[in-house]
Biopython code that builds the backbone (N, CA, C, O; Angstrom):
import numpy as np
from Bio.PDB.StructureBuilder import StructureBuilder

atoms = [
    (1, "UNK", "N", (12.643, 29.500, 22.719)),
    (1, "UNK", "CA", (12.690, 28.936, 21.395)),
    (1, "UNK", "C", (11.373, 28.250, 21.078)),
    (1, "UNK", "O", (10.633, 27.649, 21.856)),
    (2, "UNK", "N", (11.262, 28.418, 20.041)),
    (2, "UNK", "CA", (10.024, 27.318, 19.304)),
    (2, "UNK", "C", (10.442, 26.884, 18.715)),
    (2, "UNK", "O", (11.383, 27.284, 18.030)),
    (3, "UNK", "N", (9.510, 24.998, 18.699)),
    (3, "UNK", "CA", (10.335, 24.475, 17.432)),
    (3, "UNK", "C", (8.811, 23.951, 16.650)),
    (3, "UNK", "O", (7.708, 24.130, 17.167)),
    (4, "UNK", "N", (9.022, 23.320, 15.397)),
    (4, "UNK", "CA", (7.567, 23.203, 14.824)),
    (4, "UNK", "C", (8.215, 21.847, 13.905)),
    (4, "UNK", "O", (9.329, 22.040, 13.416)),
    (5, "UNK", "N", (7.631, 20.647, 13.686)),
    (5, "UNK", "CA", (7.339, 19.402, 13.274)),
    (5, "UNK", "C", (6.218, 20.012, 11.965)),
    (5, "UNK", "O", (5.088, 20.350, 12.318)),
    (6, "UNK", "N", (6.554, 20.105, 10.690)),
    (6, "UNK", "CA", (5.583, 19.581, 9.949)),
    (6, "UNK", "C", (5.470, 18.620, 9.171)),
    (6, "UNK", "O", (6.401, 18.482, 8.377)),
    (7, "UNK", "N", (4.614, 17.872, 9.121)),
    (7, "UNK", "CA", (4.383, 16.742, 8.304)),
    (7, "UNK", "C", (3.848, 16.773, 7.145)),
    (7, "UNK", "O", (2.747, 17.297, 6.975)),
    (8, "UNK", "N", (4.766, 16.036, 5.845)),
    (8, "UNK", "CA", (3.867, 16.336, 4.625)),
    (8, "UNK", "C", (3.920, 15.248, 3.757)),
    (8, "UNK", "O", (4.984, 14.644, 3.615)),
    (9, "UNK", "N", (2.687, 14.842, 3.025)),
    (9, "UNK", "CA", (2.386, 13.633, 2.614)),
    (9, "UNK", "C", (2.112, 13.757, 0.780)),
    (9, "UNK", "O", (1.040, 14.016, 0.234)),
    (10, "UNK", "N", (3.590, 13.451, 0.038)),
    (10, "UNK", "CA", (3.462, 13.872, -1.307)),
    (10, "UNK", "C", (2.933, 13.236, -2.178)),
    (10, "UNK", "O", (2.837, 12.054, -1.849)),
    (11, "UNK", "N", (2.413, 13.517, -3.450)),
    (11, "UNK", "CA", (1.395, 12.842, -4.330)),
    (11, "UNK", "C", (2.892, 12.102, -4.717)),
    (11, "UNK", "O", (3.856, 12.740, -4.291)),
    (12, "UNK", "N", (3.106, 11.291, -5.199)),
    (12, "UNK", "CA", (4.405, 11.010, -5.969)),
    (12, "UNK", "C", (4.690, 11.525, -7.057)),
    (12, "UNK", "O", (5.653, 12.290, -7.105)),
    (13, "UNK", "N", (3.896, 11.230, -8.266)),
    (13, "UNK", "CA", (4.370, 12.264, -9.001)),
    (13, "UNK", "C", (4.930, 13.777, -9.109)),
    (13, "UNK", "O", (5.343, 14.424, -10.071)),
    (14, "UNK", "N", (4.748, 14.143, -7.467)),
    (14, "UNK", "CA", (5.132, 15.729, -7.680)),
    (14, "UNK", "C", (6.049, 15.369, -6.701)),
    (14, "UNK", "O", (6.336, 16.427, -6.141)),
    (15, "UNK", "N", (6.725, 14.379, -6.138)),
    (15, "UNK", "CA", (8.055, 14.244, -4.891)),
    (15, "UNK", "C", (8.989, 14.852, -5.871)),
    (15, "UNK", "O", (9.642, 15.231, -4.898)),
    (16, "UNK", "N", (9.793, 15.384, -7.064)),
    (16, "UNK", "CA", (10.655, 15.428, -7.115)),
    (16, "UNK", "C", (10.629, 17.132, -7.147)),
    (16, "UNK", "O", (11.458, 17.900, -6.658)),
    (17, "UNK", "N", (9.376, 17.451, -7.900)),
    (17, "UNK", "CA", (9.267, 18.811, -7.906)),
    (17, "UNK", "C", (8.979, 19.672, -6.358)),
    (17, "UNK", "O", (9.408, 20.798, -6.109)),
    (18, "UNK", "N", (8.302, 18.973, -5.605)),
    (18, "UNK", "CA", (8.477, 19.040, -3.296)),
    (18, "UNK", "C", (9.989, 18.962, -3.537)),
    (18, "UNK", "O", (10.477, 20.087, -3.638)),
    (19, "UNK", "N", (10.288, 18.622, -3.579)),
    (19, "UNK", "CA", (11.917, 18.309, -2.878)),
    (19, "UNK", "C", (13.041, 19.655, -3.645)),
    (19, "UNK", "O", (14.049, 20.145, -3.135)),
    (20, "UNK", "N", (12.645, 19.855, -4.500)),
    (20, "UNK", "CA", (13.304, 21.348, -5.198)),
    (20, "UNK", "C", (13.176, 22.574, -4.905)),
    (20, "UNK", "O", (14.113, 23.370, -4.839)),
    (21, "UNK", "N", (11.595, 22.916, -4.636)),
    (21, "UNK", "CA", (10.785, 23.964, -4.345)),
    (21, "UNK", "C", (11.226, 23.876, -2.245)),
    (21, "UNK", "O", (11.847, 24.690, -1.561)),
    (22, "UNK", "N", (10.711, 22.838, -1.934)),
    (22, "UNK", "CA", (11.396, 22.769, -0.493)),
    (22, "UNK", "C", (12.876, 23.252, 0.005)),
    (22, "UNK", "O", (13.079, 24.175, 0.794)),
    (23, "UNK", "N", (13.933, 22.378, -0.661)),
    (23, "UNK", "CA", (14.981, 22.887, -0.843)),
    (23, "UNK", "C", (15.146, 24.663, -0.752)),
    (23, "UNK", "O", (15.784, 25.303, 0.083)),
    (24, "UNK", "N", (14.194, 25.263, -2.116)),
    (24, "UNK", "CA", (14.616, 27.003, -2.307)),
    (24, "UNK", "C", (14.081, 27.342, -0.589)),
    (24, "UNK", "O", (14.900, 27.823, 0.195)),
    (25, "UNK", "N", (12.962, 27.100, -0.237)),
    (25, "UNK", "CA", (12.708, 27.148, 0.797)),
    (25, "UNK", "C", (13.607, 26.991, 1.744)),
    (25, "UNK", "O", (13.873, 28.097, 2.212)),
    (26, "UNK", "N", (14.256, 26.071, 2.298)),
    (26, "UNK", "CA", (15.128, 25.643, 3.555)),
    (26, "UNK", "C", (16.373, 26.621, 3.224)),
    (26, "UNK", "O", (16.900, 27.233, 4.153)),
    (27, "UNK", "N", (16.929, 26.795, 1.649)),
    (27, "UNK", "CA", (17.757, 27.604, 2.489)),
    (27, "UNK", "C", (17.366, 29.300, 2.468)),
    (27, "UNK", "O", (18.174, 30.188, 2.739)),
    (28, "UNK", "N", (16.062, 29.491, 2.115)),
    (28, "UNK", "CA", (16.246, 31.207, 2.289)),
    (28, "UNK", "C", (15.487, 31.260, 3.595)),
    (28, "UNK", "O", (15.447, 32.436, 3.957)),
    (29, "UNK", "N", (14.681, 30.224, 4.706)),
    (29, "UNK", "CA", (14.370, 30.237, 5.640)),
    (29, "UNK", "C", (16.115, 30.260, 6.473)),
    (29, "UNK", "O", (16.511, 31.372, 6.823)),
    (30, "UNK", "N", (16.859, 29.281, 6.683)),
    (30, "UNK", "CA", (18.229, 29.552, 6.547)),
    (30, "UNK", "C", (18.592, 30.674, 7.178)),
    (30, "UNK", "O", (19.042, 30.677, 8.323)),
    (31, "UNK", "N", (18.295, 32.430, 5.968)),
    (31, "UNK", "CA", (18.638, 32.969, 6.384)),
    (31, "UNK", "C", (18.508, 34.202, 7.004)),
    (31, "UNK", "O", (19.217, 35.197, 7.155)),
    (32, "UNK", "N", (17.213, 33.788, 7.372)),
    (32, "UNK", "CA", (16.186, 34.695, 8.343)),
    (32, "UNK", "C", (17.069, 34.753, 9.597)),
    (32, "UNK", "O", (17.748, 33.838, 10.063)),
    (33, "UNK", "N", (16.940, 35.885, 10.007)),
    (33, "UNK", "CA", (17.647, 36.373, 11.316)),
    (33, "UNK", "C", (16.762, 35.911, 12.588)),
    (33, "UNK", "O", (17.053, 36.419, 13.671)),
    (34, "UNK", "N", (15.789, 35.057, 12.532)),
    (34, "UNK", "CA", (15.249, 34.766, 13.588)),
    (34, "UNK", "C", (15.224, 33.003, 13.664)),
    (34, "UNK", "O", (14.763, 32.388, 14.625)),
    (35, "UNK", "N", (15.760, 32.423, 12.563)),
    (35, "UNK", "CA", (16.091, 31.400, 12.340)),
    (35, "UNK", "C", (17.573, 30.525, 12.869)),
    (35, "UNK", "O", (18.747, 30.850, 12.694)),
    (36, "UNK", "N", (16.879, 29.065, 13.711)),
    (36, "UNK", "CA", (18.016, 29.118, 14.301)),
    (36, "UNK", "C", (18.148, 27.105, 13.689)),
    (36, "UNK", "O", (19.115, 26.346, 13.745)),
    (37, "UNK", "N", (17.270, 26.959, 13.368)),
    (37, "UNK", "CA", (17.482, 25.555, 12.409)),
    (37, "UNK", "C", (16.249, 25.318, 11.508)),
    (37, "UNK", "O", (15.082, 25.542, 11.827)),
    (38, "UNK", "N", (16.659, 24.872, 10.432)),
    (38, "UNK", "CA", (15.282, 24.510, 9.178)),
    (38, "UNK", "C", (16.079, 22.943, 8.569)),
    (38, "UNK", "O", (16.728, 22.942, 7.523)),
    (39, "UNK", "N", (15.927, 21.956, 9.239)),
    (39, "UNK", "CA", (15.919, 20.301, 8.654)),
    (39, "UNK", "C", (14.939, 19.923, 7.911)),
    (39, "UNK", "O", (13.871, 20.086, 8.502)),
    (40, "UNK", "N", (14.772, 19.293, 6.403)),
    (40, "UNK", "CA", (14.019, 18.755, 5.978)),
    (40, "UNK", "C", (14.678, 17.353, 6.163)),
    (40, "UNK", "O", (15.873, 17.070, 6.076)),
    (41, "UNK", "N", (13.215, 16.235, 6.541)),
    (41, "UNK", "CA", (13.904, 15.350, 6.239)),
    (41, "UNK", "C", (12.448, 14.365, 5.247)),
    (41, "UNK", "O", (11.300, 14.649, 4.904)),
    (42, "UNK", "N", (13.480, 12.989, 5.090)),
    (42, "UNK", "CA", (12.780, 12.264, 4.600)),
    (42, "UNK", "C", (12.919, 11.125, 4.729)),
    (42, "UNK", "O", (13.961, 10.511, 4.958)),
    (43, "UNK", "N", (11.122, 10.461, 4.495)),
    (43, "UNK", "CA", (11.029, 8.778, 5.415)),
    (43, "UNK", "C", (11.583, 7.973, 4.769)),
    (43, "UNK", "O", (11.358, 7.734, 3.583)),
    (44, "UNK", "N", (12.701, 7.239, 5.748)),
    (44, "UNK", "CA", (13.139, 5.637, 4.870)),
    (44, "UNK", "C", (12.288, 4.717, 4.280)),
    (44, "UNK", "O", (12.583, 3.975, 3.343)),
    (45, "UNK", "N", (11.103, 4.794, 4.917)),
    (45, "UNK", "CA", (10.213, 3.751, 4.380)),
    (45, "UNK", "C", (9.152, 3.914, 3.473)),
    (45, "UNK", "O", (8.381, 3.020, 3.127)),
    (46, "UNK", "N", (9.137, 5.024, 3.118)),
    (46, "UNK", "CA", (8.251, 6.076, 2.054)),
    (46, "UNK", "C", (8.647, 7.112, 1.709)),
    (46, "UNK", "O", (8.432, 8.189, 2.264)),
    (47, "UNK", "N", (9.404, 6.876, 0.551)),
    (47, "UNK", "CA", (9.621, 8.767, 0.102)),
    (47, "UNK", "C", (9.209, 9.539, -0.552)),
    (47, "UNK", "O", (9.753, 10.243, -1.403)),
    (48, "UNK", "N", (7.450, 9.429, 0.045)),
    (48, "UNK", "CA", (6.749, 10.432, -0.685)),
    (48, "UNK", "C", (6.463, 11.349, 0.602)),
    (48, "UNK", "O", (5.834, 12.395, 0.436)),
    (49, "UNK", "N", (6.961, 10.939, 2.025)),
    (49, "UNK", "CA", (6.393, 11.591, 3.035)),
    (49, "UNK", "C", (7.909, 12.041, 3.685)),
    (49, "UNK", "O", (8.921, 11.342, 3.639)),
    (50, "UNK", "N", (7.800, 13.287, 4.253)),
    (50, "UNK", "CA", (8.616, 14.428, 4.407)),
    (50, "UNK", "C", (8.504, 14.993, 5.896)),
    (50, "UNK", "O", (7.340, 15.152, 6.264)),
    (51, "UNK", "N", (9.417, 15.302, 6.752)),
    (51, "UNK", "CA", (9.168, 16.097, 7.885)),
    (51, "UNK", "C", (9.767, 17.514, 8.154)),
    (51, "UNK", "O", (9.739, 17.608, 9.381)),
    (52, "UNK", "N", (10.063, 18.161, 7.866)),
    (52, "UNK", "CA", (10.338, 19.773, 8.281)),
    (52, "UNK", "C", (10.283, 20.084, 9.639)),
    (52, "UNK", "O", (9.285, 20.238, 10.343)),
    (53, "UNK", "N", (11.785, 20.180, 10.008)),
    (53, "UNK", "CA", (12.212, 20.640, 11.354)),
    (53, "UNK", "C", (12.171, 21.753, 11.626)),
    (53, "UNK", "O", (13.378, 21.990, 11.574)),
    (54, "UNK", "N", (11.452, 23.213, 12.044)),
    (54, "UNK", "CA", (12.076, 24.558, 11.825)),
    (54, "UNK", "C", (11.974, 25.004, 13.374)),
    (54, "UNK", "O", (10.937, 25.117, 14.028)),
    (55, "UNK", "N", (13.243, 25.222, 13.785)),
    (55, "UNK", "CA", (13.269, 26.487, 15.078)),
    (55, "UNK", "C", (13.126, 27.409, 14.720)),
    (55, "UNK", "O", (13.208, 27.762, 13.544)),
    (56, "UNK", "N", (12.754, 28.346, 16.079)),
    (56, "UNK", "CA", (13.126, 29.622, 15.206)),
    (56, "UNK", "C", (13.290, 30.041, 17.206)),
    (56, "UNK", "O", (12.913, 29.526, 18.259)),
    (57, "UNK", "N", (14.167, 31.391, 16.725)),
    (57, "UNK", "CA", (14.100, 31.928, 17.874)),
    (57, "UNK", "C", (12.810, 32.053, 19.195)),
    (57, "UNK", "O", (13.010, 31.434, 20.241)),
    (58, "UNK", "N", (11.885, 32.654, 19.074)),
    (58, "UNK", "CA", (11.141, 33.049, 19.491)),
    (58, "UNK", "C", (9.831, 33.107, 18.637)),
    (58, "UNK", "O", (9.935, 33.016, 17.414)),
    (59, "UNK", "N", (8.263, 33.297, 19.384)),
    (59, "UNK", "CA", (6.915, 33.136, 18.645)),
    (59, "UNK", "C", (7.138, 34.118, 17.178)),
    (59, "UNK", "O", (6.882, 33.856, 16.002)),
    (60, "UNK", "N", (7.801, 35.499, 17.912)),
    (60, "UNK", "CA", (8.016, 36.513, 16.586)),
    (60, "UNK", "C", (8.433, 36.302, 15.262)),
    (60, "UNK", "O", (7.971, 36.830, 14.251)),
    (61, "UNK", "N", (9.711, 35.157, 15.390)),
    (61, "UNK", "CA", (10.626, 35.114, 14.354)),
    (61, "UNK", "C", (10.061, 33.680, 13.745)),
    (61, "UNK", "O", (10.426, 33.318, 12.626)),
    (62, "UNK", "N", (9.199, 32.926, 14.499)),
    (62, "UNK", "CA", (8.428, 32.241, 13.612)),
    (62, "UNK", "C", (7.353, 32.774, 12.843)),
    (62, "UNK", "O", (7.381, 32.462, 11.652)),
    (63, "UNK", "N", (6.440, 33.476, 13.208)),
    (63, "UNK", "CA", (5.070, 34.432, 12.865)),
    (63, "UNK", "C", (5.961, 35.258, 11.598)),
    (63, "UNK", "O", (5.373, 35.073, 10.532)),
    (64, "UNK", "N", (7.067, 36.014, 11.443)),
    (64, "UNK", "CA", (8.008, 36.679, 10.568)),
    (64, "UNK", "C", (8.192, 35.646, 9.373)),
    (64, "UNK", "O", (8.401, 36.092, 8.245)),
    (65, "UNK", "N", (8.107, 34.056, 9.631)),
    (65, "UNK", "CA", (9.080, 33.422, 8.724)),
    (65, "UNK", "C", (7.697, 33.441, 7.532)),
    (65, "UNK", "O", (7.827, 33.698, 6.335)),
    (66, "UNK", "N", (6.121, 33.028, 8.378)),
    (66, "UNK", "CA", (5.067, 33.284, 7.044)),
    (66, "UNK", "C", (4.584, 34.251, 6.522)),
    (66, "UNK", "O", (3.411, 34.329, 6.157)),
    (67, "UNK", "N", (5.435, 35.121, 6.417)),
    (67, "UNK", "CA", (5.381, 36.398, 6.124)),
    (67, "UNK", "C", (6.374, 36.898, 4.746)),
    (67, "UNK", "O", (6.276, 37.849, 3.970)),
    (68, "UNK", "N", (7.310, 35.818, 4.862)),
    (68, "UNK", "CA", (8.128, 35.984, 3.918)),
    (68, "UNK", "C", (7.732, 35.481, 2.345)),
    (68, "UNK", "O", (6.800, 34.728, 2.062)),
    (69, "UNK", "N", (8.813, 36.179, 1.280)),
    (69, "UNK", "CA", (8.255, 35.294, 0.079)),
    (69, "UNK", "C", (8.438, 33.938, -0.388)),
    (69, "UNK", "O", (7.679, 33.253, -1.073)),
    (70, "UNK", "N", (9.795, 33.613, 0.191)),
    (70, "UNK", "CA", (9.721, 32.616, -0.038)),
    (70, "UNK", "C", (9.454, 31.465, 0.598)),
    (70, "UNK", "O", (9.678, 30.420, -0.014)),
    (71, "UNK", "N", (8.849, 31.402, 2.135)),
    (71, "UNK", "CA", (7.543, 30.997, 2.488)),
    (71, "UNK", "C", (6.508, 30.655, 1.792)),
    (71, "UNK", "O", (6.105, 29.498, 1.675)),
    (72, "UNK", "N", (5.955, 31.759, 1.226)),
    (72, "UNK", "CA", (4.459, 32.320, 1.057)),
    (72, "UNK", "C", (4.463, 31.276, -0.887)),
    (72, "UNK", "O", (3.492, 30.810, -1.483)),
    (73, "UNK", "N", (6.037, 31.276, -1.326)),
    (73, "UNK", "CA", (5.790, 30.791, -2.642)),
    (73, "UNK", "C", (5.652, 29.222, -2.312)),
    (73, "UNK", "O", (4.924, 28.552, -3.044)),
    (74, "UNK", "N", (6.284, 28.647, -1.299)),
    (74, "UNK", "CA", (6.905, 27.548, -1.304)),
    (74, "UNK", "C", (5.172, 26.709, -0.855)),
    (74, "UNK", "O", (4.866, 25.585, -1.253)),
    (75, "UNK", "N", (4.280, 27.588, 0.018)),
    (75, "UNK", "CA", (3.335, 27.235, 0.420)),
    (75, "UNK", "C", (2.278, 27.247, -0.604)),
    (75, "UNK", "O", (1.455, 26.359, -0.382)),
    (76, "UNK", "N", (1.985, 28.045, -1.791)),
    (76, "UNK", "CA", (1.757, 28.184, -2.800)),
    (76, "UNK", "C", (1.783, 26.871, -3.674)),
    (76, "UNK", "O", (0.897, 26.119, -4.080)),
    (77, "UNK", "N", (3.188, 26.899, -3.802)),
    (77, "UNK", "CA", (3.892, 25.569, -5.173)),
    (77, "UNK", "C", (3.384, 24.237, -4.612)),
    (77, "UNK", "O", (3.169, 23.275, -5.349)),
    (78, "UNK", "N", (3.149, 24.200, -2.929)),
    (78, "UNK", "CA", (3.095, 22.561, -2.554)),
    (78, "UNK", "C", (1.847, 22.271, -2.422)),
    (78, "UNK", "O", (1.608, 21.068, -2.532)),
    (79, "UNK", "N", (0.842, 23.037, -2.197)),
    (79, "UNK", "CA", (-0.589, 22.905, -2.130)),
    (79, "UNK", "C", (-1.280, 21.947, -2.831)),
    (79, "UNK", "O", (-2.161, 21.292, -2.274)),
    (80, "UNK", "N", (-0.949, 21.763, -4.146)),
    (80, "UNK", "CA", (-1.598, 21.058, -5.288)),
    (80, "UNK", "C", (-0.882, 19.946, -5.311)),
    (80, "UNK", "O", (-1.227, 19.103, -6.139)),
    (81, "UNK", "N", (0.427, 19.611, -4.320)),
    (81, "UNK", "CA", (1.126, 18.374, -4.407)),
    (81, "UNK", "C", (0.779, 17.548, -3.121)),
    (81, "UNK", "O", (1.360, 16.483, -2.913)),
    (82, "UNK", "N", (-0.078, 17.988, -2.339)),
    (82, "UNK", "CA", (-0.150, 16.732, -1.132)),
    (82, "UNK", "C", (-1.495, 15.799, -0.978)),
    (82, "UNK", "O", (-2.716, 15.872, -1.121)),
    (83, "UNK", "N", (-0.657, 15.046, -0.664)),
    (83, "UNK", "CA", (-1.813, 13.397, -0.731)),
    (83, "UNK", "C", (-2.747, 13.907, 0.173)),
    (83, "UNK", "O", (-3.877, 13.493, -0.086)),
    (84, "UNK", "N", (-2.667, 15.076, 1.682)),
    (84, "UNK", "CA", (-3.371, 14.805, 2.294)),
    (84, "UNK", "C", (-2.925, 16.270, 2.600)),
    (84, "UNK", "O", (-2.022, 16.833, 1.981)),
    (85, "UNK", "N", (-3.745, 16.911, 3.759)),
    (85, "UNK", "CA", (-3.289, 18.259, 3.724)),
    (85, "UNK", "C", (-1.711, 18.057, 5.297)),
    (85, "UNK", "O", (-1.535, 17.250, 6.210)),
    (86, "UNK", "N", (-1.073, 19.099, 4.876)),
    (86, "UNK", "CA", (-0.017, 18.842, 5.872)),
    (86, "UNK", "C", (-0.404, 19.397, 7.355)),
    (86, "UNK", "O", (-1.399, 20.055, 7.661)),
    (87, "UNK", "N", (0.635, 18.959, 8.170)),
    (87, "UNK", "CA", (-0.327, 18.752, 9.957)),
    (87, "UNK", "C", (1.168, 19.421, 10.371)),
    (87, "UNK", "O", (2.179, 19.333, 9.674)),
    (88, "UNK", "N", (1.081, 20.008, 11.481)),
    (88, "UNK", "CA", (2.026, 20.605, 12.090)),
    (88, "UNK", "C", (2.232, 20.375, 13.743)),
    (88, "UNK", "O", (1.208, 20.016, 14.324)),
    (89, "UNK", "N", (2.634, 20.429, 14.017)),
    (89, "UNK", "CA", (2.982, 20.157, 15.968)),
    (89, "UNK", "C", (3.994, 21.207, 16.705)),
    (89, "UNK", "O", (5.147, 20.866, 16.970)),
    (90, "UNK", "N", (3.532, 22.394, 16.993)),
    (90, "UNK", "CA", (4.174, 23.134, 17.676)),
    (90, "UNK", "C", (4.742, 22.574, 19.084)),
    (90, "UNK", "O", (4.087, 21.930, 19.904)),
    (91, "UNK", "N", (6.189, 22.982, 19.198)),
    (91, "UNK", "CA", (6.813, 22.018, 20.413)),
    (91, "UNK", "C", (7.471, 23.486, 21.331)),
    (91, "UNK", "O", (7.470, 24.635, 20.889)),
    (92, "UNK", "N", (7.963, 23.075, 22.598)),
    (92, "UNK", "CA", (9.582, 23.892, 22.884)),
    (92, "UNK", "C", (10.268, 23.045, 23.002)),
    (92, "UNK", "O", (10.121, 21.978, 23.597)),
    (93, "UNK", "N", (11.462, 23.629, 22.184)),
    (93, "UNK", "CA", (12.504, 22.646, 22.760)),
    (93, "UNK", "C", (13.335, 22.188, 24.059)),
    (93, "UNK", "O", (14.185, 22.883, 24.616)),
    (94, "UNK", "N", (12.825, 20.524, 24.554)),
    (94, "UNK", "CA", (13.375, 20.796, 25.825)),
    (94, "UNK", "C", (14.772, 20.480, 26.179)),
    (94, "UNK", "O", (15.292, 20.972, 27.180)),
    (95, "UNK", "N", (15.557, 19.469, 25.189)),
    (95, "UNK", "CA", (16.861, 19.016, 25.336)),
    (95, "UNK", "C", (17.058, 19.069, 23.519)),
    (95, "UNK", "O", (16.521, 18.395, 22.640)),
    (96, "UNK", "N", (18.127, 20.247, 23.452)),
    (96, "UNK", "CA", (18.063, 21.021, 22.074)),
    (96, "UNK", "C", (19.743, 21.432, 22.194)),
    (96, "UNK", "O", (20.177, 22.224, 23.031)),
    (97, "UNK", "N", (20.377, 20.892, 21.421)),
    (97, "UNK", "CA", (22.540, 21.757, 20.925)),
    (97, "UNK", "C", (22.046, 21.894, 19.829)),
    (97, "UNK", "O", (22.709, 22.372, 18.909)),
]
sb = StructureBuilder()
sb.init_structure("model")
sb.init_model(0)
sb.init_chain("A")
sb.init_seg("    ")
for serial, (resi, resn, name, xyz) in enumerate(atoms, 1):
    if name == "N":
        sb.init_residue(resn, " ", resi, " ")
    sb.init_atom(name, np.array(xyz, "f"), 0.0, 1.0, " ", f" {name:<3s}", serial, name[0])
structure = sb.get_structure()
C-alpha cells in the first residue's frame, strides 16, 4: 500500500470554492478501483488549511489516480487558490484498518 499526506494552504477567499471542487474530487477518487481510502480533512485551528489522506493500493493505482479527469480538473481549479504551493509526504502504511 501507499499512502500520501497532502498539505494545502487556502487563500481564504477561495476556502469555500477548495472545499466543493475537493469534495467532486474525493468522491470520484472514491471510486477508482485502485483506491482504498481518500480523507479530506480540515484544521481546527485554521480553516483555510486542509490535509488529504489518499491510499491507494499499490505505486500503480496511485500513478493511475493523476491520470484521471477528475484529478487532473481538481488540480487545475486549486492552483490559483493556494496561499503557498501544496507539499506532499509519501508514506507506507505501517499500522493501517
Amino acid at each position: 500500500m501507499l499512502a500520501t499526506l497532502v498539505f494545502v494552504d487556502v487563500i481564504p477567499e477561495y476556502t469555500e470554492q477548495f472545499m466543493e471542487i475537493t469534495r467532486y474530487n474525493h468522491e470520484n477518487s472514491r471510486k477508482e478501483e485502485g483506491n482504498v481510502r481518500f480523507d479530506v480533512l480540515r484544521d481546527n485551528n485554521d480553516p483555510n488549511k486542509f490535509v488529504l489522506f489518499e491510499v491507494y493500493r499499490d505505486a500503480d493505482a496511485a500513478a493511475a489516480h493523476k491520470l484521471t479527469e477528475h484529478y487532473n480538473k481538481w488540480r487545475e481549479t486549486v492552483a490559483p487558490m493556494m496561499a503557498s504551493p501544496r507539499r506532499a509526504i509519501s508514506t507506507t502504511p505501517y499500522c493501517f484498518d
